[in-house]
C-alpha positions in Angstrom: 87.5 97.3 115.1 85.0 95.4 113.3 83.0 95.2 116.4 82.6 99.0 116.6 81.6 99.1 113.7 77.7 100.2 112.8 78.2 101.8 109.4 77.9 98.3 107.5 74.0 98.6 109.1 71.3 99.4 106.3 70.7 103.7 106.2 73.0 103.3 109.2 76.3 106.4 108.0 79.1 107.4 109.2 77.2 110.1 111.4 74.8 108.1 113.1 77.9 105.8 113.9 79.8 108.9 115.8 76.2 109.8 117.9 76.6 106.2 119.1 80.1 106.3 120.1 79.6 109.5 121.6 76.6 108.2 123.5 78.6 105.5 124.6 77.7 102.7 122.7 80.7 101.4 121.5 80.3 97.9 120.2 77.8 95.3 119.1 77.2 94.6 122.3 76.7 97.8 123.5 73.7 98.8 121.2 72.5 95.4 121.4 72.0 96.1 125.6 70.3 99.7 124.9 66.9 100.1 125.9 66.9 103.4 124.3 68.9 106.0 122.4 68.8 109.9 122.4 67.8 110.9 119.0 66.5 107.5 117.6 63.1 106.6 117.1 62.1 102.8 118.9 61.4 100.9 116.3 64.9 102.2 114.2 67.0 100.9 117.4 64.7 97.9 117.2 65.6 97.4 113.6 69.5 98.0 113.8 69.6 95.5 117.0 67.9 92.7 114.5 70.5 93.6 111.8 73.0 93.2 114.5 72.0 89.8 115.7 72.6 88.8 111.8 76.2 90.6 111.6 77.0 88.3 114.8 75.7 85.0 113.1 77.7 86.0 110.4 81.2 87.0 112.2 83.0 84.1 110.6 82.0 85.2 107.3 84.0 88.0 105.5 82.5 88.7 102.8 79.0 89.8 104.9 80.6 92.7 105.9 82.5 93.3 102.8 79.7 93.6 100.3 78.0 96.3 102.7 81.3 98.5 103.4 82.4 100.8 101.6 85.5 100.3 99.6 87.5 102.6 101.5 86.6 101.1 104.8 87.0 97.7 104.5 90.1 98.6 106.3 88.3 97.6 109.3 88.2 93.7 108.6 91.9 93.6 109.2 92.4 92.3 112.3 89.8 90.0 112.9 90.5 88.1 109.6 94.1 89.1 109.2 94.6 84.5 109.9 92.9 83.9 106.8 94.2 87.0 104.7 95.9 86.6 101.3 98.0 89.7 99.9 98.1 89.2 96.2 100.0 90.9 93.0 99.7 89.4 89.7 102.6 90.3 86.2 101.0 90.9 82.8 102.7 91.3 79.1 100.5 94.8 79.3 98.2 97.4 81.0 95.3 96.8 78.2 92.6 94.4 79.2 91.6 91.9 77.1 95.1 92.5 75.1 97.3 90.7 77.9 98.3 87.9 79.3 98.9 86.6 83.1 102.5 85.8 83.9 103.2 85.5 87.6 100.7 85.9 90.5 102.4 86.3 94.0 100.6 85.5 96.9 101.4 85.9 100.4 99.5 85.1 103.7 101.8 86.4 106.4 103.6 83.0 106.7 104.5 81.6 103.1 105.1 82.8 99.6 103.8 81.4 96.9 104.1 82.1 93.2 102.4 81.0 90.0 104.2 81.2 86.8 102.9 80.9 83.6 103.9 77.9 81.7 105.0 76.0 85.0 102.5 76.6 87.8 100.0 79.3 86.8 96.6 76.7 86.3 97.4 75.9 90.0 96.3 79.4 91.6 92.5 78.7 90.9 92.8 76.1 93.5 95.3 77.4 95.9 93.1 80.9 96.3 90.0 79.0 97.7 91.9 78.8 100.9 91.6 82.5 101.9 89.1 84.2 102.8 90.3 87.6 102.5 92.3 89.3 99.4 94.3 92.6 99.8 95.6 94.3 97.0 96.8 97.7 95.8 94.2 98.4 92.4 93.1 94.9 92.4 89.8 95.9 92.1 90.3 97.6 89.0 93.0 95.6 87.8 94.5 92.1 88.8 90.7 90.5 89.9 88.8 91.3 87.1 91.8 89.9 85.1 92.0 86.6 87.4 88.5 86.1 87.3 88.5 86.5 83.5 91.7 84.3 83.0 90.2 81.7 85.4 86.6 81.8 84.1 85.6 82.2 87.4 84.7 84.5 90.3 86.4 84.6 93.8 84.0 84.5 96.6 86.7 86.2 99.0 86.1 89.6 101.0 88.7 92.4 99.6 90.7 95.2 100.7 91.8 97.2 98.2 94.8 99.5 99.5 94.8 101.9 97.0 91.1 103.6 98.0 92.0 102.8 101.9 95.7 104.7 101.5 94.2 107.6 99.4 91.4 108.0 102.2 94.7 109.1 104.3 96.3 111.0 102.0 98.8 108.4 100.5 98.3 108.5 96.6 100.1 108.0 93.8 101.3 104.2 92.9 102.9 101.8 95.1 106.4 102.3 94.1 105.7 106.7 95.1 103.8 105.2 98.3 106.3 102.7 100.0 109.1 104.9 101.2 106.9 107.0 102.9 105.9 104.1 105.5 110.0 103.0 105.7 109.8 100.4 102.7 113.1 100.3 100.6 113.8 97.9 98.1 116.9 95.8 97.4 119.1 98.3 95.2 118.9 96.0 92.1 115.2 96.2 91.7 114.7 100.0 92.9 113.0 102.1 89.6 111.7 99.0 88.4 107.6 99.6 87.3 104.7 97.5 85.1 106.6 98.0 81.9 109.9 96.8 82.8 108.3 93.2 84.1 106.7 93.0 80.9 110.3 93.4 79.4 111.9 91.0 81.7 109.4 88.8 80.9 110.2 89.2 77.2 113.7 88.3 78.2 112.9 85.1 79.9 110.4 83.9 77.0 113.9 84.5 75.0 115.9 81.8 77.7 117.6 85.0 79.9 117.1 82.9 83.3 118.6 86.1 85.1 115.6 88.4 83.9 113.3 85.8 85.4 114.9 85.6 88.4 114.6 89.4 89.0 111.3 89.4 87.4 110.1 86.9 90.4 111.8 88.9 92.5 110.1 92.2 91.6 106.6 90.8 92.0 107.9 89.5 95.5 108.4 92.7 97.0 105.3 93.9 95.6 103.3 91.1 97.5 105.4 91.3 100.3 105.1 94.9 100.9 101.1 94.9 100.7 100.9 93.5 104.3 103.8 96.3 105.9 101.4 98.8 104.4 98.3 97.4 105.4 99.2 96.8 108.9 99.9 100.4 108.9 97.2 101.5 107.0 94.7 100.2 109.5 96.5 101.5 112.4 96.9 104.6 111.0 92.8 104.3 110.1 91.5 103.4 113.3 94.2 106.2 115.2 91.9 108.4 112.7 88.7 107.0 113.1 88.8 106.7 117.1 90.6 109.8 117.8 87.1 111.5 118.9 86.3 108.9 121.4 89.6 108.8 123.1 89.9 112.6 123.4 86.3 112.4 124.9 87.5 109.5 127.5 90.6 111.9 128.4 88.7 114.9 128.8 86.3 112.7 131.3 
């Protein structure tokens, strides 16, 4: 998908992008071969085929597209850097920034599992992250990264999908917990109804030596790291179904 893609062009929108598919022009490529497009002036074709030959220098680097999509289609990064994706959930005592404090960050990239825990492992994440080059979340851009970045003191280069904006573009709101059943995800019966305020509480137990609250605290944030990549393997098909359903009803009508 990302090589359909013209919207991340500069005063390139979502418009312009559906004239090009329509005209045939359905890739990099395509538009790079064009000697000409109905409706576009020379020197504008001339100066999207320039931006062009810098989004294909740039293919290996994320965060070149990220910075000039918007939020709610990022979505279309997925597959081509799905091998170097990270999905990530972080615990907190609390919902208030700067009154909170981190207490497990799950990570997950499709393979292995990882979690940090405060007071064993936590100082190790700043490290591990630089690994990745992609982040998905749900609300991590309004929540768990400016929170990492402020715990760490430092800001993460990665490109980021947030899946709350992408899922809301399709209709899915509400929180995680409301959004998960509707794409077949059910969690183990010991941890369904659990939400933000009972890890803080389980947390509370564990600082208190209750091992057993710990272990379904870790357990809690697991699914909810877990689950991010179910959804967002959905979420793009679901997108790009959406996004390309124009072109292919053109091709069948042909």
């Amino acid at each position: 998908m990302l090589k359909r893609t013209f919207i991340h062009l500069p005063r390139l929108g979502p418009a312009t992008e559906l004239h090009l598919w329509r005209q045939g022009l359905e890739t990099w490529e395509d538009l790079l071969a064009a000697r000409r497009v109905p409706g576009m002036q020379p020197g504008r074709l001339a100066g999207h085929q320039r931006h062009l030959e810098e989004s294909l220098a740039h293919v290996d680097q994320p965060t070149y597209f990220s910075c000039r999509l918007p939020a709610a289609e990022r979505w279309r990064l997925f597959q081509q850097y799905r091998p170097h994706t990270a999905y990530l959930d972080i615990e907190t005592t609390g919902a208030s920034w700067p009154h909170l404090i981190v207490t497990v960050i799950g990570l997950y990239d499709g393979r292995e599992f990882y979690q940090f825990v405060l007071g064993q492992n936590l100082q190790d994440f700043s490290d591990h992250i630089d690994a990745y080059q992609m982040l998905v979340t749900f609300n991590g851009s309004q929540f768990d990264l400016p929170v990492l970045q402020a715990v760490f003191g430092r800001p993460f280069f990665q490109a980021h999908i947030d899946l709350r904006f992408v899922l809301a573009r399709l209709g899915y709101k509400g929180g995680l917990k409301k959004i998960e059943p509707r794409f077949g995800l059910q969690r183990p019966s010991d941890l369904e109804g659990l939400d933000g305020y009972d890890a803080v509480l389980l947390w509370q137990r564990a600082q208190r030596g209750d091992a057993a609250a710990l272990d379904t605290l870790l357990a809690y944030n697991r699914e909810d790291v877990i689950n991010l990549e179910t959804l967002m393997e959905q979420a793009y098909h679901l997108a790009a179904r959406r996004t390309l359903a124009h072109l292919q009803a053109k091709k069948t009508a042909l």
